[in-house]
C-alpha positions, 0 to 999 in steps of 0.5 A: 662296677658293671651292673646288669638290669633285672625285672622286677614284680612289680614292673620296675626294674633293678640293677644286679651287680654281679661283683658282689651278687646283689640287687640295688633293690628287692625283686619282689618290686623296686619301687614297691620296696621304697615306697614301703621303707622310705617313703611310708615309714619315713617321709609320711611318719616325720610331720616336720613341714619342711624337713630335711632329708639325708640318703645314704646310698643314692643309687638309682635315684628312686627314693629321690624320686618318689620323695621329689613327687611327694613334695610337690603333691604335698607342697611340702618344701623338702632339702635332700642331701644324698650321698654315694660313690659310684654314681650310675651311666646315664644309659644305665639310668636311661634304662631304668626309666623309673619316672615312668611311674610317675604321673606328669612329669617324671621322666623330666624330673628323674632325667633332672634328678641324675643331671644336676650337677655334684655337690652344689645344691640345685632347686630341681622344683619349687619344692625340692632342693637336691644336693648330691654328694659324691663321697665315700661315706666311710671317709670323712672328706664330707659333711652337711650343711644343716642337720637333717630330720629324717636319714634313709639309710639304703646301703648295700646290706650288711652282708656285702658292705659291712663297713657301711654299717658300723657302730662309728658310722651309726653314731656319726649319723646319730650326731647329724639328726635333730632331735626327733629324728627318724632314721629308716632301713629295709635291713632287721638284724639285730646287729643293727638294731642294737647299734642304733641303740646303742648311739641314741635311738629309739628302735623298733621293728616294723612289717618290711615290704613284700618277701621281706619280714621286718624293717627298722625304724629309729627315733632319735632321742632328746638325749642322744648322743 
C-alpha cells in the first residue's frame, strides 16, 4: 500500500490509498471524525473505571491517540488492544503529525504510540497500556487476553473491504465483549446493523460526524451470544 496525504477540514491530515480510492478517514476533519465516533459515543458513553478497549483497524494511530490523552486527563486506567495488517512508514506517520493537536506532550506520546514494539504490551504512561497486534483480523492467528468493554470498529467501509464486515467477524467480536459492551462505527448500513443484531447487540443509530448522517452503536446484551 502506497498511501498519499490529504488535508482535511479541520486542519488534520488523512491518507488516500489510491488502490482502493478511499480515505483512512472522512475529509470533513480527521480528527473531528474520531472525536465524534470513537471517543464521544464510545470511550465517554462506557462508565467502566478502567476498560478495556479493542480497535479493529489501528491505522494511523489517531483514536489511540485521542483515547491515550483521555485517559491520562481523566486518570482513567485504560488496556488498549489494536489490531492491523499493514502498519504505516514512520515518514508516513512523521507527516501526519497528529500529536500536534494534543496539549503538552503529544508529539512524544504519538511518536510512543507508533514506536512500541508488536504484540507485547507496553506501559506508554501511567494510565495507558498499548498492546498492538500485527494481525489479519479475518484469520484466526490472533487472540486477546482479557475480554474488552468497548470495540471500535474503524476498518475501511464496507464497500472496500467487505470481509472485514461479516456476519462471523461480528459474532467472533460479539464473543470477545463483556456484557454491556459498546461497540462503536462511523458506517450506518442497515447490512451492519442487522448483523450485530443478529450476533447479540442492542443497536441504534446515532447523529454521525460532519458530512456524514448516521452512525452506530451497540450494546451487548447479558444474553449475547
Amino acid at each position: 500500500m502506497n498511501p498519499e496525504y490529504r488535508n482535511t477540514a479541520d486542519g488534520s491530515g488523512t491518507l488516500y490509498l489510491p488502490e482502493m480510492n478511499e480515505q483512512y478517514h472522512s475529509l470533513n476533519g480527521a480528527v473531528t471524525e474520531s472525536k465524534h465516533v470513537f471517543i464521544e459515543m464510545g470511550y465517554r458513553f462506557h462508565s467502566a473505571p478502567n476498560p478495556v478497549i479493542f480497535e479493529v483497524g489501528f491505522g494511523t494511530g489517531l483514536n489511540c491517540l485521542l483515547t491515550a490523552d483521555l485517559a491520562e486527563k481523566d486518570q482513567r486506567s485504560v488496556f488498549y488492544i489494536a489490531i492491523e495488517k499493514y502498519p504505516l512508514s514512520s515518514e508516513t506517520i512523521k507527516k501526519l503529525d497528529y500529536g500536534r493537536f494534543i496539549q503538552g506532550k503529544g508529539r512524544e506520546l504519538f511518536s510512543s504510540i507508533h514506536e512500541c514494539v508488536w504484540d507485547v504490551p507496553v506501559q506508554l504512561t501511567p494510565w495507558f497500556t498499548l498492546l498492538k497486534l500485527k494481525a489479519d483480523f479475518t484469520g484466526n492467528e490472533w487472540q486477546i487476553p482479557q475480554h474488552c468493554d468497548i470495540i471500535y470498529f474503524d476498518a475501511f467501509g464496507p464497500d472496500k473491504q467487505p470481509e472485514m464486515w461479516s456476519l462471523p467477524n461480528f459474532l467472533h467480536l460479539s464473543q470477545l465483549m463483556s456484557p454491556g459492551g459498546v461497540f462503536v462505527t462511523y458506517s450506518a448500513k442497515g447490512m451492519v446493523r442487522r448483523q450485530l443484531t443478529e450476533v447479540g447487540f442492542t443497536v441504534e443509530r446515532l447523529p454521525g460526524p460532519p458530512g456524514k448522517k448516521e452512525m452506530l452503536r451497540g450494546i451487548k446484551t447479558a444474553s449475547g451470544i
